[in-house]
C-alpha positions as CSV (number, residue, x, y, z in Angstrom):
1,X,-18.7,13.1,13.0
2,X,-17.9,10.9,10.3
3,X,-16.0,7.7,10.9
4,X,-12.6,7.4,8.9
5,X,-12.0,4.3,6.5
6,X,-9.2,3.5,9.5
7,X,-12.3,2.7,12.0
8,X,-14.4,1.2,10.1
9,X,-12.0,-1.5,9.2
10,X,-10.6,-1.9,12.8
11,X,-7.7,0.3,13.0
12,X,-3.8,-0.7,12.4
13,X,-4.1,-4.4,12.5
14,X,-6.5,-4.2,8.9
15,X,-3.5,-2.4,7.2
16,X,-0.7,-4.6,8.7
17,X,-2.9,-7.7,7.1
18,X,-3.1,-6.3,3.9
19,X,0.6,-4.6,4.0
20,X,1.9,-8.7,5.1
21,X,-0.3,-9.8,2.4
22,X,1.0,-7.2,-0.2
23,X,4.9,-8.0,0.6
24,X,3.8,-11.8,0.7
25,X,3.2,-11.7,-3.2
26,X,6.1,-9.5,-3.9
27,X,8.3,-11.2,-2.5
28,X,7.9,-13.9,-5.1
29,X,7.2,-11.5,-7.8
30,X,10.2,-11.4,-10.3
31,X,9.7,-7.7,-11.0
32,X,8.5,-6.3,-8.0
33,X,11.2,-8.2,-5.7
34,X,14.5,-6.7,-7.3
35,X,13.3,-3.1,-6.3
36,X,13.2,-3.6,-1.9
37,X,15.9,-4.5,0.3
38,X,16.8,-8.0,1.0
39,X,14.7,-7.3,4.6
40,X,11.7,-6.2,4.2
41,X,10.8,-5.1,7.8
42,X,11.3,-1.8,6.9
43,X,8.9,-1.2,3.9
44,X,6.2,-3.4,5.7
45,X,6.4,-1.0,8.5
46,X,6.7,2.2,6.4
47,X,3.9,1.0,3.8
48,X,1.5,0.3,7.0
49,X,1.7,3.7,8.9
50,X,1.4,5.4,5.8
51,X,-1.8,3.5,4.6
52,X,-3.0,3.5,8.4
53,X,-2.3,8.0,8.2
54,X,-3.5,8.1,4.9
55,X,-7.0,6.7,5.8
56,X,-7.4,8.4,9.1
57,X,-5.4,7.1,11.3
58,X,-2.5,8.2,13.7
59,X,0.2,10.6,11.8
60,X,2.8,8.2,12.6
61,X,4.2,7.9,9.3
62,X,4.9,11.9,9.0
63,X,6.4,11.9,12.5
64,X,9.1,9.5,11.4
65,X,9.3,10.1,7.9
66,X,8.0,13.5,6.9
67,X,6.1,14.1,4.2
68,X,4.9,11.4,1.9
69,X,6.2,12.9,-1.1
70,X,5.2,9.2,-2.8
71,X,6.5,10.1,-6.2
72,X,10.3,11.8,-5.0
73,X,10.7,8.6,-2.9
74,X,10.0,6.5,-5.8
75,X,12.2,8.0,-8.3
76,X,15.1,5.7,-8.1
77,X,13.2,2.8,-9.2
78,X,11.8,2.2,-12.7
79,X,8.4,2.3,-12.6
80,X,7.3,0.8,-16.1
81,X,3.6,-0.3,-17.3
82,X,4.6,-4.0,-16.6
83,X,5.9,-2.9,-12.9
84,X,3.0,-1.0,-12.4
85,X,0.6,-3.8,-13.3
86,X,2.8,-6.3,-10.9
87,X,2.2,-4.0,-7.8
88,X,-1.5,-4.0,-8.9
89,X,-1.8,-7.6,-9.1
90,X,0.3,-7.5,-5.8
91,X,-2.0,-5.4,-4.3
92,X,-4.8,-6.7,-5.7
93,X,-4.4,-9.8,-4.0
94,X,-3.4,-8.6,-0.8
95,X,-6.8,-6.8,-1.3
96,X,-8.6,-10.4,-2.0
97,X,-7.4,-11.8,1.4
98,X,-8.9,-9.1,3.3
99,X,-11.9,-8.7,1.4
100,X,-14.5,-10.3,3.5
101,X,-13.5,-7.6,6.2
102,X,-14.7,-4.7,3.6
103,X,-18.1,-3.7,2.3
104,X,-18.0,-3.3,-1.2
105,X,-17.7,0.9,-1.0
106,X,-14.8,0.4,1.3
107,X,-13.1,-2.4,-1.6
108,X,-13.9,0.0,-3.9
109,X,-12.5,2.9,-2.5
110,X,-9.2,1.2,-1.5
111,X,-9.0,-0.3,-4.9
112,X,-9.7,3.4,-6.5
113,X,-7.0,5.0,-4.3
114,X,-4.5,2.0,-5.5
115,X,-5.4,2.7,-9.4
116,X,-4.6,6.0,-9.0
117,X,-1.6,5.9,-6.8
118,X,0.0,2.8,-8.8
119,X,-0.7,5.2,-12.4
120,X,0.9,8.9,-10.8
121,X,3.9,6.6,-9.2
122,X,4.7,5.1,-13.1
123,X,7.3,7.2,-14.3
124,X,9.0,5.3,-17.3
């Protein structure tokens, strides 16, 4: 049996570096930061057990939360080009501090899955 991309990169404690990471730049990203809570416990936590279910991992996320049903839960913000682009360079460099952990299919394919994602989430 195949290995998911969640073993290959070590499990949970990959995502939570790249989730911190992620949150790290938005917090000081003046479009990104206006559309999260003042804490931001709760998205780090909800951002992680989806990526760590998404990728193979324990169905944590779908426990607690239910279905992902990424694009109902986003509709109250404004997802514009420009926002789109600012999670991508967000995630992008969350992606960057994590990269010596990847080979370059598994960068690829999480930087695939977080074109796609950030592009069906736009929705102005």
């Amino acid at each position: 049996m195949e290995e998911s991309l969640f073993e290959l990169v070590g499990g949970e404690a990959f995502f939570e570096q790249l989730v911190n990471a992620f949150y790290d730049a938005v917090e000081l990203d003046a479009t990104l930061r206006p559309m999260y809570p003042e804490d931001l416990t709760g998205p780090r936590r909800h951002l992680t057990l989806f990526l760590v279910q998404y990728w193979g991992g324990p169905g944590t996320y779908q426990e607690e939360r239910g279905h992902p049903r990424l694009r109902m839960r986003h509709v109250p913000f404004r997802i514009t080009k420009s926002a789109r682009d600012a999670w991508l360079v967000a995630m992008g460099s969350a992606l960057s501090s994590v990269r010596d952990q990847l080979s370059d299919e598994q960068y690829e394919e999480l930087t695939s899955y977080f074109l796609m994602a950030a592009d069906q989430l736009r929705n102005v």
